[in-house]
TORMAR-308820 format. One record per residue (C-alpha): residue in one letter; x, y, z. Coordinates in pm, whole numbers, always signed. Each point is the difference from the previous one (the first is absolute). Layout:
<rs>
a|X|Y|Z $
...
</rs>
This chain:
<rs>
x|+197|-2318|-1784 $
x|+41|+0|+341 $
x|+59|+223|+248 $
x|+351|+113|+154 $
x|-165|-82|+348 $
x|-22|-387|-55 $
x|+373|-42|-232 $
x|+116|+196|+399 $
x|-177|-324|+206 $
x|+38|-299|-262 $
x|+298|-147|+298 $
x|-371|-110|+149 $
x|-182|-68|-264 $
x|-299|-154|+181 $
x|-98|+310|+164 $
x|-75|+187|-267 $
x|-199|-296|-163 $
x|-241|-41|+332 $
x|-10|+401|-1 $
x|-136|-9|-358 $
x|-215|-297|+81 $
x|-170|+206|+258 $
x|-63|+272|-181 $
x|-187|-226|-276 $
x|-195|-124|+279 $
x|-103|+266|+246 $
x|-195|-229|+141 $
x|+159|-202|+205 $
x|+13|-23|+414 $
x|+245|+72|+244 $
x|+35|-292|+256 $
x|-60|+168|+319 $
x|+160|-266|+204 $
x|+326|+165|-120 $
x|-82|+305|+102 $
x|-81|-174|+350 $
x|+321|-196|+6 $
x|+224|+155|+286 $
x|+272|+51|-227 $
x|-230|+259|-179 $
x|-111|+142|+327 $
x|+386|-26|+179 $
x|+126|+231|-283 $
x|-279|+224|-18 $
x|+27|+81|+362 $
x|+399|+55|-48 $
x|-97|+231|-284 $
x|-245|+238|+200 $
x|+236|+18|+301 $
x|+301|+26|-224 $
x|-189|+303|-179 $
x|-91|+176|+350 $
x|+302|-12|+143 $
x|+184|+148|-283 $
x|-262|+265|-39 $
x|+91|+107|+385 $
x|+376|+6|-20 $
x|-45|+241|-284 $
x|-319|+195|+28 $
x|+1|+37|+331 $
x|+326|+130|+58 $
x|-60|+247|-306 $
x|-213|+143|+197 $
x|+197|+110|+288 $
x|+322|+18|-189 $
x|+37|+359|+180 $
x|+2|-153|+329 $
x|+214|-305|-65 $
x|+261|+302|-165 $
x|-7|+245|+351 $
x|+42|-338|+262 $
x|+297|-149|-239 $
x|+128|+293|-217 $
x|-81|+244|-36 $
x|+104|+20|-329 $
x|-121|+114|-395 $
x|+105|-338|-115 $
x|-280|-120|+145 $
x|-211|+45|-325 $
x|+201|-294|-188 $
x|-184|-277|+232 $
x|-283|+43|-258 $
x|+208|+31|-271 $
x|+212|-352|+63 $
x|-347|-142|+46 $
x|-115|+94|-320 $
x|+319|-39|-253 $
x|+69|-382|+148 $
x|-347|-82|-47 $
x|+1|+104|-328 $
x|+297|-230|-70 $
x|-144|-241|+179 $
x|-305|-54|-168 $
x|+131|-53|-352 $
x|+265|-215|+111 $
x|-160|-243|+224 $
x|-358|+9|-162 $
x|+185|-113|-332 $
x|+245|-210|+126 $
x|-245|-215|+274 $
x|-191|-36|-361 $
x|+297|-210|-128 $
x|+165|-178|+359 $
x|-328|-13|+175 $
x|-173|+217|+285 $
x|+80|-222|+287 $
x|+349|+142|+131 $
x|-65|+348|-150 $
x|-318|+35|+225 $
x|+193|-145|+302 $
x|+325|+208|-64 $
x|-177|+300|-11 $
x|-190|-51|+280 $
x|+327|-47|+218 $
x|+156|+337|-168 $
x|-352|+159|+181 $
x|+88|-142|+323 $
x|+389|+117|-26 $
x|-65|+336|-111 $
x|-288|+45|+315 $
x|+290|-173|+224 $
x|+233|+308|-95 $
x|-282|+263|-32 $
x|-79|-115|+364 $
x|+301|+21|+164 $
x|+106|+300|-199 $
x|+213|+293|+125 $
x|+37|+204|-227 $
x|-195|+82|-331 $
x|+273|-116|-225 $
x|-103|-352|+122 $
x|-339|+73|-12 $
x|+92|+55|-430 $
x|+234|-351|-7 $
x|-348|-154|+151 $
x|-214|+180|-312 $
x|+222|-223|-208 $
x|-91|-355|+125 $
x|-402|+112|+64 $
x|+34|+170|-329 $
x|+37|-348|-119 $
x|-214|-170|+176 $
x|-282|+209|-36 $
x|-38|-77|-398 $
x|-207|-245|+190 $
x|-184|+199|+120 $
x|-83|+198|-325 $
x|-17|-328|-195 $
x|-151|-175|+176 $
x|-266|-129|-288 $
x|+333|-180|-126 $
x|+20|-313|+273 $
x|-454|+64|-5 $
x|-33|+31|-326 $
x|+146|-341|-128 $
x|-156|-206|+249 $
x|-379|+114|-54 $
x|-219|-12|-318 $
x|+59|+284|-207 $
x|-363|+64|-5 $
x|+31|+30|+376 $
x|+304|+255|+73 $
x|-193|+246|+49 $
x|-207|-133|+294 $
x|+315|-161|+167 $
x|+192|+339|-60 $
x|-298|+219|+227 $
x|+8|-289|+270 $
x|+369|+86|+31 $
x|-76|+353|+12 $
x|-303|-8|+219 $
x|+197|-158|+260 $
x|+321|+227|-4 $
x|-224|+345|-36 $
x|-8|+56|+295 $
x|+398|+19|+82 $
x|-5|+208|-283 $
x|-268|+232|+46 $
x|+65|+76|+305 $
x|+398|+32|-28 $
x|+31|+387|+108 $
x|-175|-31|+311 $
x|+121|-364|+112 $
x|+374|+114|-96 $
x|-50|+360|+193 $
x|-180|-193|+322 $
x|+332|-248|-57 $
x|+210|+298|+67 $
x|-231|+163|+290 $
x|-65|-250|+195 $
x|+306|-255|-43 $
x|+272|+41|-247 $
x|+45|+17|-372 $
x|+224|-307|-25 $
x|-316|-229|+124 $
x|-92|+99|-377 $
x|+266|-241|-90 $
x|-75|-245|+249 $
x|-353|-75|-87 $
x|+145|-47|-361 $
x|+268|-244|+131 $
x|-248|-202|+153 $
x|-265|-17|-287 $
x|+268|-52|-258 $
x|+157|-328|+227 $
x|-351|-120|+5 $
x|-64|+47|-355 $
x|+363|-151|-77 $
x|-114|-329|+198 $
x|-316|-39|-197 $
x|+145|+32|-323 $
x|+280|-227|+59 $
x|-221|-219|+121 $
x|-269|+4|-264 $
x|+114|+190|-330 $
x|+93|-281|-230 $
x|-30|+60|-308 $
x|+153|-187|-297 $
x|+390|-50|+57 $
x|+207|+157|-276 $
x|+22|-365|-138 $
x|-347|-14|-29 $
x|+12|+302|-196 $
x|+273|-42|-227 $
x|+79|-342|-120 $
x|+181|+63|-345 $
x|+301|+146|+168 $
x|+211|+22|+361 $
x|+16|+270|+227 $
x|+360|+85|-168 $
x|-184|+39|-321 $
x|-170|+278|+120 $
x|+179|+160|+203 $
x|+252|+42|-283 $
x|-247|+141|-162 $
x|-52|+257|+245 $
x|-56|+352|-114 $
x|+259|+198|+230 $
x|+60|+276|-254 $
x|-387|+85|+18 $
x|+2|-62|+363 $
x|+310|+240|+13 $
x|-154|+284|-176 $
x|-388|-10|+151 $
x|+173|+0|+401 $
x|+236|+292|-123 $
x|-294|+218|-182 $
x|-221|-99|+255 $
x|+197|+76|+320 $
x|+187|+321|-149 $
x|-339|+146|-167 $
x|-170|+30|+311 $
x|+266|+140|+243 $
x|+48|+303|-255 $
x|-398|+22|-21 $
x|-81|-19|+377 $
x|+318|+233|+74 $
x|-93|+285|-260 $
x|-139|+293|+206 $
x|+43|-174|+372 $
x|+322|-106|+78 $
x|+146|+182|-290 $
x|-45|+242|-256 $
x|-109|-101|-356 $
x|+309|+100|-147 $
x|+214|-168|+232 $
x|+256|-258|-119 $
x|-107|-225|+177 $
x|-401|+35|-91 $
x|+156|+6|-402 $
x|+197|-234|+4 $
x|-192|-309|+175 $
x|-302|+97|-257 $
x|+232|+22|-307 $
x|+179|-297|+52 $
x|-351|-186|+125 $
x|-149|+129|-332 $
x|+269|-134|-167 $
x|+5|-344|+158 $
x|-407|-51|-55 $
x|+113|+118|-412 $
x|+257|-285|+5 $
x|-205|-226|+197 $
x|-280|+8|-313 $
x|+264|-9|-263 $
x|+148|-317|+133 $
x|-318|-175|+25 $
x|-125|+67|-300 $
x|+303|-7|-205 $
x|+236|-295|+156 $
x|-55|-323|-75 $
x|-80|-118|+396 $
x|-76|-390|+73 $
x|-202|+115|+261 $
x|-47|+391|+32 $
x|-146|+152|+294 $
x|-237|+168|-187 $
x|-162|-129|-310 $
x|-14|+280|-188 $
x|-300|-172|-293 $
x|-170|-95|+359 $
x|-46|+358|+95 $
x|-92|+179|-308 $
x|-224|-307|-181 $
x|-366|+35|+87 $
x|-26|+377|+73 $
x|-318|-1|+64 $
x|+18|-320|+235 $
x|+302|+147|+171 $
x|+179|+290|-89 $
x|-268|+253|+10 $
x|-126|-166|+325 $
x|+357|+58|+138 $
x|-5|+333|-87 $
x|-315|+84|+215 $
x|+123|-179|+309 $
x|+303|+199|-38 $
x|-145|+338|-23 $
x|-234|-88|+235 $
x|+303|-97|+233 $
x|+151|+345|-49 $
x|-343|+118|+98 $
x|+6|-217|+303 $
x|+355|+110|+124 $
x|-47|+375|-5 $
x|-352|+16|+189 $
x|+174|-223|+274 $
x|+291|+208|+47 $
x|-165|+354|-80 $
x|-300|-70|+249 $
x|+92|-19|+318 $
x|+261|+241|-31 $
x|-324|+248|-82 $
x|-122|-156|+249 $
x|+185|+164|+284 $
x|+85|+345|-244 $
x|-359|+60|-63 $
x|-292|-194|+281 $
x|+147|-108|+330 $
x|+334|+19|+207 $
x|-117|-273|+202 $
x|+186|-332|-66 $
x|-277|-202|+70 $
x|-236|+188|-137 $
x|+243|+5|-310 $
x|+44|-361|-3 $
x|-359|-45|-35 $
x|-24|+232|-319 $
x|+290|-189|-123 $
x|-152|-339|+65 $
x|-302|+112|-172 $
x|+146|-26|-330 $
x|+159|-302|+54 $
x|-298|-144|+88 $
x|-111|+33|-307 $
x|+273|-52|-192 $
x|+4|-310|+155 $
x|-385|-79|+25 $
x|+0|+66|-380 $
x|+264|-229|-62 $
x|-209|-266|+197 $
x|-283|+3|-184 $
x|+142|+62|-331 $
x|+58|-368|-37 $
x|-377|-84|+28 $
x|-109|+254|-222 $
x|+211|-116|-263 $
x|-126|-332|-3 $
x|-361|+58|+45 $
x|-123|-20|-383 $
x|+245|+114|-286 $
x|+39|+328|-195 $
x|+334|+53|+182 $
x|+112|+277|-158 $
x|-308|+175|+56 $
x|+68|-59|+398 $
x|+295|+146|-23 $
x|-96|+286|-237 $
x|-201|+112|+288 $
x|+241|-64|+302 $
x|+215|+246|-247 $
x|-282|+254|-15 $
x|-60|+36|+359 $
x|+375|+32|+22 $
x|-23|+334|-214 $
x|-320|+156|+129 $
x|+103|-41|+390 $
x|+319|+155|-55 $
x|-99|+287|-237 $
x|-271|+37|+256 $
x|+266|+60|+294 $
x|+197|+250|-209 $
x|-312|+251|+29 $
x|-9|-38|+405 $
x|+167|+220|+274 $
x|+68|-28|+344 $
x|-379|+69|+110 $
x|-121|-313|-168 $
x|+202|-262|+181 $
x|-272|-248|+63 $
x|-43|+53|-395 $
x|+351|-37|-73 $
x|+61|-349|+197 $
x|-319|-180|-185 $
x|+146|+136|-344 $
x|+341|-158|+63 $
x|-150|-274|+150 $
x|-219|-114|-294 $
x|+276|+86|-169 $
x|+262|-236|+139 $
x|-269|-249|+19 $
x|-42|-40|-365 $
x|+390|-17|-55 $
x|-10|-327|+260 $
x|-310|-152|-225 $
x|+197|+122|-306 $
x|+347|-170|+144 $
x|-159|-338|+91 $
x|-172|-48|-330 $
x|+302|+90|-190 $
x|+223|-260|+212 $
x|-288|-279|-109 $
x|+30|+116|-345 $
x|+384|-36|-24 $
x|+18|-311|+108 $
x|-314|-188|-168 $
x|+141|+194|-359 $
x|+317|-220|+10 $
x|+33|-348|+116 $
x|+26|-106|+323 $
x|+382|-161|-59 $
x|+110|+412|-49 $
x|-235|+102|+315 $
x|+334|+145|+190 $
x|+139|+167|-328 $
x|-347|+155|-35 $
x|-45|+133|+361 $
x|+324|+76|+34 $
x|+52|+198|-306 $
x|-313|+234|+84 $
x|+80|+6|+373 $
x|+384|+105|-152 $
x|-126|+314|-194 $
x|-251|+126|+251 $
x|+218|-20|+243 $
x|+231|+250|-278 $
x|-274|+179|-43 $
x|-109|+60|+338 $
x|+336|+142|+85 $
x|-22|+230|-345 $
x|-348|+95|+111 $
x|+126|+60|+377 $
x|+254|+283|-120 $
x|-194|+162|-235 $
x|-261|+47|+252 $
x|+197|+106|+290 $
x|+198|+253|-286 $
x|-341|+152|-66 $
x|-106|+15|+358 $
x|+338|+157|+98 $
x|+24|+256|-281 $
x|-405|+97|+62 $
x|+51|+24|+339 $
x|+338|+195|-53 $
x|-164|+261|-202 $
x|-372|+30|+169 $
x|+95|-31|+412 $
x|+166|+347|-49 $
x|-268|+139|-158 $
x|-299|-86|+152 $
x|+166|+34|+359 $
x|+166|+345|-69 $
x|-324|+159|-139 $
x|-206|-149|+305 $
x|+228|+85|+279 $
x|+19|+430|-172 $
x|-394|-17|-47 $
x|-6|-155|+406 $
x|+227|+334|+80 $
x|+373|-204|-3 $
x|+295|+268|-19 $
x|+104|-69|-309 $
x|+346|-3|+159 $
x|-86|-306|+207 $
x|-42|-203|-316 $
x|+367|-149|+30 $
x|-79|-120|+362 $
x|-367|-147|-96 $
x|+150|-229|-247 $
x|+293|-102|+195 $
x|-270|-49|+269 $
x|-187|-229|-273 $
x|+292|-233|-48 $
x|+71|-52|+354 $
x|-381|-53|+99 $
x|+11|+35|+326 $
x|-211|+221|+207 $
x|+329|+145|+180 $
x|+74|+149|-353 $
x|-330|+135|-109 $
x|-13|+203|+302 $
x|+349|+121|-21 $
x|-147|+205|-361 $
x|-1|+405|+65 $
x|-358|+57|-35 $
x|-184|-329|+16 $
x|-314|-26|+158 $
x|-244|-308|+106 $
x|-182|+121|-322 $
x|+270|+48|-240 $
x|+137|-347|+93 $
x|-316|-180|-86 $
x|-8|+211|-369 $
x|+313|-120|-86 $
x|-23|-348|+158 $
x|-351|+22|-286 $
x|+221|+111|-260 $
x|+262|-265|+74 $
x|-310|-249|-33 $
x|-108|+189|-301 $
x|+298|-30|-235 $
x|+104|-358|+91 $
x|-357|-74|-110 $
x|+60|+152|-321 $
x|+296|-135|-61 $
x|-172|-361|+85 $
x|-259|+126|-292 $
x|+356|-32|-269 $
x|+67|-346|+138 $
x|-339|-123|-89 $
x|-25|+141|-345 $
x|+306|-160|-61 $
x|-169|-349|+128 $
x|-294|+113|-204 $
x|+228|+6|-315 $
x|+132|-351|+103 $
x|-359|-172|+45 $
x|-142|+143|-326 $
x|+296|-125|-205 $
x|-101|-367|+192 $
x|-332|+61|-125 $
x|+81|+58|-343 $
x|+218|-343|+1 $
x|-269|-197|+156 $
x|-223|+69|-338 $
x|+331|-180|-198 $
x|-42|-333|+241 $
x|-193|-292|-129 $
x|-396|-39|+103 $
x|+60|-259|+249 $
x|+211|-293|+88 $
x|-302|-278|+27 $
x|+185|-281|-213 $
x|+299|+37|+252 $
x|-183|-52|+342 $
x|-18|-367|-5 $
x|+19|-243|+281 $
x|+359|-70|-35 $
x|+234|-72|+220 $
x|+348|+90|-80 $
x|+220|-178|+297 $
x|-201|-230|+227 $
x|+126|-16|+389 $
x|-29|-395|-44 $
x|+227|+27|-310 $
x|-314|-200|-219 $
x|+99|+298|-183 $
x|+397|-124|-93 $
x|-145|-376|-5 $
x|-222|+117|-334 $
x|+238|+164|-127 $
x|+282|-215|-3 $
x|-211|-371|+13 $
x|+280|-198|-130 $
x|+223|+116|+307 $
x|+296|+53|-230 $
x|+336|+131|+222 $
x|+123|+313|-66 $
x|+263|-18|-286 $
x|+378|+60|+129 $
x|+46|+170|-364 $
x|+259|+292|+73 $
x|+0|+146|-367 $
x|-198|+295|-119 $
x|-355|-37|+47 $
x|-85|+110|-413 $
x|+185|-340|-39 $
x|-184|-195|+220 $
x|-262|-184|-207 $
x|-267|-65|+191 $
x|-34|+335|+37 $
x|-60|+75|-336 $
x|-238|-258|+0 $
x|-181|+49|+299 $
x|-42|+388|-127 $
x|-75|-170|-356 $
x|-296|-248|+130 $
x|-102|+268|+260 $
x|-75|+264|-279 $
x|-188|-262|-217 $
x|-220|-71|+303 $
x|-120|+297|+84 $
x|-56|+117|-385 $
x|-216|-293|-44 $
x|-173|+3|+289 $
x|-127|+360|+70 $
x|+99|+268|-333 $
x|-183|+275|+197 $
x|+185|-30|+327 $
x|+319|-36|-172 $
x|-48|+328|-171 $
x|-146|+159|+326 $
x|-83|+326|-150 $
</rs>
C-alpha cells in the first residue's frame, strides 16, 4: 500500500515517479552545467545575502535591545520586540512553507523578502519602541527565510547534496553571525544602532534583485495541471490556518510574559496560554478529524514513518529547546557572573555562537560523509549531555573551564540541528519540502519559547532564594552590621558605586565579598538551568536510539524543481493546460487517476522505498 506522503503529491504525479526512479538508481550523475548555469548561481547569491541580512536585523539588534530601549523608550515593553519576532515566525513558517508547496515558491520568496525590507524601513526610522514591535511583525515574517532557508536550497540541489550546499550557505554568513554582539555593540559605540537596520536594508534590496532576477522555478501551472488556481484556492485550509496563527501567536506571548513583564498568575499570562493551548487542541482535532480537500497539515504525513520522521522531529525539537535556553541564559551569566565589560562580554557571548554556528556549518558534511546516520547523531546527542552536565559541576573560578564546556556544548546542538534539517527533508518527498521544514521550524520555534520560560523561571526563583543567602552570610562573616543588610541589597539592585558606598559599614573589602557572593549564587543558580538542559538533551538521546539506521536509499541525485524548469517539462511532457474545472477536486478525475497510476508506479518499481522503513 502506499504511503500517505505520495496520495498528498499525486496533483504532480511525475515527481514522485523520477524521485522513486532515483532512489532505484543511486547511481546516477548530477549535470554540473546546471549547477554552473547563472540562474543556479543568481539565486544562490540572493539566498546567502537574503539569509545575512535577516540574521542582522534580528540578532544584532537582540543584542543591544537595552540600548535601543534607553535612546527611544525607555520603556518595559521593550521585551515584546523578541517576542513578535518569534510568534510571527512561527506562523509564518507553517503557513508559507506549506502553502509555497502548493502555489509555488516564486512570489512567497519575493514577498517575504519585501516584508524584510518594510519592517527594517520602520525599525530604522523608529521613534519609539512601539514601532520598533509593528517592525518585529513584517521581519518576523520575513525571516522564516532566514530559518528555512533549506526550503528555496533544498529543492533545487540533489538531495544527496543538501548538506554540502547548506554549510556553503553557512560558511559564508558565520561570520555576521558569530560575531553579532560585538559588531551590533561597535554599531552603537561608534555610529548608531539604526545603521543595524541599514546594512539589512541594503543586503536585503540586493538579495531582492537577484532573486527576481534569477529564481524561476516552475510556475504554478507547471506544477499543477489537473486543476486552476480557483480549484485550489477553494480548497484552502483557512480553519487550520486560523487555529495554528491563533495558538501560535497567543502561546508564546503568555510564555515569554510569565515571570518578566508579568506574573505567572496574571490574567493576562493565563489567559493567552489557555486559550493558545486550546487553539493548538483544536488545530489537531480539525486536521485529523475533518474531511479537508487540502489540509494544512497532513495529519497520516506526520505520524507515518516514525522512525523516518517523527522520532527525528522529536530530537530536533528537544534539541531546539536546548538551543534556545543556552542562548538566552548565557550571556545574561555572562555579565552576572565573568565580566562587566561590554566588550569583553560580547566576546564571551560570541563565543558560543560561534559555535553554535560553526557546528551548524559543518554538520552538513558530516552527515553526508559515509552513512550510519543515526549513529552521527547519537553522538552529536551525547556530547550535548556530557558538556552540559559537565558545566553544572563548575563555579565562578573555572571560567576558562566553563566557556569550553558550553562551547562544545552548543557546538554539538548546531551539528545536531543541521543533520536533523537534512533528515526532515530527504524522509519525505521533495513536493512536501516546505510542509516538512516548516512544520519542524513551527514547533521549535514553540518549543524554544516553552524552553525560554522555564529557564528564566528557574534562574529567577534560584537566584531569588540563593542571592540572599550567600550575600548576607558573606557580608556578617566580612564584619557588615547586620543592620546595614536592608541598604546592601537595595545597593545591589541599583548597582551603582554611588549606592554601595552609601551602606553604613561598607568597606573596600566588604564590597568585594559581597560583589564574590553576588558572583557566587548567580553561578549556582546557572548550575539549575543546565541540569534542566541536561534533562532536555538526554531525553534527545534516548529518541535518537528510536530513529531509523540511516537514510542511504533517500540521498539520491534528484532534483526536485530545476531553475531551467527541465524539471516541469518532464513532468508534464504532453504540455496539457491547466483544467478550468471549478468543482471539488475528489471529483475531478484525473486526479484520481493520476494518484491511481502514480501509486501503481512506484509499487512496481521500488517495494522497499515505498515502504521506507
Amino acid at each position: 500500500m502506499a504511503d500517505a506522503e505520495r496520495l498528498a503529491v499525486a496533483a504532480a504525479p511525475g515527481r514522485t515517479n523520477r524521485e522513486m526512479a532515483a532512489m532505484a538508481d543511486r547511481s546516477s550523475k548530477v549535470d554540473m552545467s546546471y549547477i554552473r548555469s547563472w540562474h543556479f548561481a543568481g539565486t544562490y547569491a540572493g539566498i546567502v545575502l537574503q539569509v545575512g541580512a535577516l540574521s542582522i536585523a534580528f540578532l544584532w539588534p537582540m543584542a543591544v535591545i537595552s540600548y535601543i530601549n534607553q535612546d527611544i523608550g525607555p520603556t518595559p515593553n521593550y521585551t515584546n520586540v523578541p517576542v513578535v519576532y518569534t510568534a510571527l515566525n512561527s506562523v509564518g513558517l507553517l503557513v508559507c512553507g506549506r502553502l509555497s508547496d502548493i502555489y509555488g515558491r516564486r512570489y512567497f520568496f519575493l514577498g517575504m523578502q519585501l516584508s524584510g525590507i518594510i519592517g527594517s524601513i520602520i525599525a530604522a526610522t523608529a521613534k519609539t519602541i512601539t514601532t520598533l514591535i509593528v517592525s518585529s511583525l513584517f521581519i518576523g515574517i520575513a525571516s522564516t527565510l532566514s530559518v528555512a532557508y533549506m526550503i528555496f536550497m533544498g529543492e533545487i540541489v540533489p538531495v544527496r547534496h543538501r548538506g554540502f550546499w547548506s554549510a556553503s550557505i553557512l560558511a559564508w554568513i558565520c561570520p555576521i553571525q558569530y560575531f553579532a554582539p560585538t559588531l551590533a555593540t561597535l554599531c552603537v559605540l561608534h555610529q548608531s544602532w539604526r545603521w543595524i537596520y541599514y546594512i539589512a536594508i541594503i543586503l536585503l534590496g540586493c538579495s531582492f534583485v537577484l532573486i527576481f532576477v534569477s529564481y524561476h522555478p516552475p510556475s504554478f501551472g507547471q506544477l499543477h495541471q489537473e486543476f486552476s488556481k480557483r480549484d485550489l484556492v477553494k480548497s484552502l485550509d483557512i480553519g487550520g490556518i486560523f487555529l495554528w496563527a491563533v495558538g501560535a501567536v497567543l502561546f508564546i506571548l503568555g510564555m515569554s510574559w510569565g515571570g518578566g513583564l508579568y506574573r505567572w498568575d496574571s490574567a493576562p499570562v493565563i489567559s493567552c496560554i489557555v486559550i493558545g493551548a486550546v487553539s493548538f487542541i483544536s488545530f489537531f482535532v480539525w486536521e485529523a478529524n475533518f474531511p479537508l480537500k487540502a489540509p494544512l497539515v497532513n495529519w497520516s504525513f506526520f505520524v507515518s514513518t516514525p522512525r523516518k520522521y517523527l522520532f527525528p522531529f522529536a530530537v530536533s525539537t528537544i534539541a531546539g529547546m536546548f538551543y534556545y535556553g543556552i542562548s538566552l541564559i548565557w550571556p545574561i551569566l555572562v555579565q552576572a557572573v565573568y565580566t562587566s565589560d561590554p566588550i569583553q562580554g560580547s566576546w564571551y557571548s560570541t563565543a558560543v555562537y560561534t559555535s553554535i554556528f560553526a557546528g551548524a556549518t559543518s554538520g552538513g558534511i558530516f552527515f553526508h560523509l559515509g552513512d550510519h546516520h543515526r549513529l552521527k547523531c547519537i553522538v552529536a546527542n551525547a556530547f550535548m549531555v556530557i558538556f552540559t552536565a559537565a558545566a553544572c559541576t563548575l563555579n565562578r573560578h573555572h571560567q576558562t573551564t566553563s566557556i569550553v564546556c558550553i562551547c562544545l556544548a552548543s557546538y554539538a546542538t548546531g551539528v545536531l540541528e543541521t543533520m536533523m534539517n537534512i533528515w526532515m527533508t530527504a524522509a519525505r518527498s521533495v513536493e512536501n519540502i516546505g510542509l516538512s521544514l516548516g512544520l519542524l521550524g513551527a514547533f521549535r520555534s514553540l518549543a524554544g519559547a516553552l524552553a525560554q520560560a522555564i529557564y528564566v523561571t528557574v534562574l529567577n526563583n534560584k537566584s531569588t532564594v540563593l542571592i540572599p543567602q550567600y550575600v548576607t552570610a558573606a557580608a556578617l562573616k566580612a564584619g557588615l552590621p547586620e543592620s546595614s543588610l536592608g541598604a546592601l541589597f537595595a545597593a545591589i539592585s541599583a548597582g551603582t558605586a554611588e549606592a554601595f558606598a552609601n551602606v553604613p559599614g561598607i568597606t573596600p573589602a566588604i564590597q568585594l565579598d559581597v560583589i564574590n557572593a553576588l558572583k557566587d549564587a548567580y553561578q549556582k543558580s546557572g548550575s539549575y538551568v543546565y541540569i534542566v538542559a541536561t534533562a532536555f538533551a538526554g531525553l534527545g538521546l534516548i529518541l535518537c536510539f528510536c530513529m531509523a539506521k540511516d537514510l542511504s536509499e533517500d540521498l539520491t541525485s534528484h532534483i526536485g524543481k530545476s531553475l531551467d524548469n527541465k524539471t516541469a517539462q518532464q513532468d508534464h511532457p504532453s504540455g496539457d493546460k491547466v483544467s478550468s474545472n471549478e468543482g471539488d477536486l475528489e471529483k475531478d478525475g484525473n486526479y484520481r487517476a493520476a494518484a491511481a497510476v502514480e501509486i501503481t508506479h512506484c509499487e512496481d518499481l521500488n517495494t522497499d522505498a515505498v515502504q521506507r522503513v
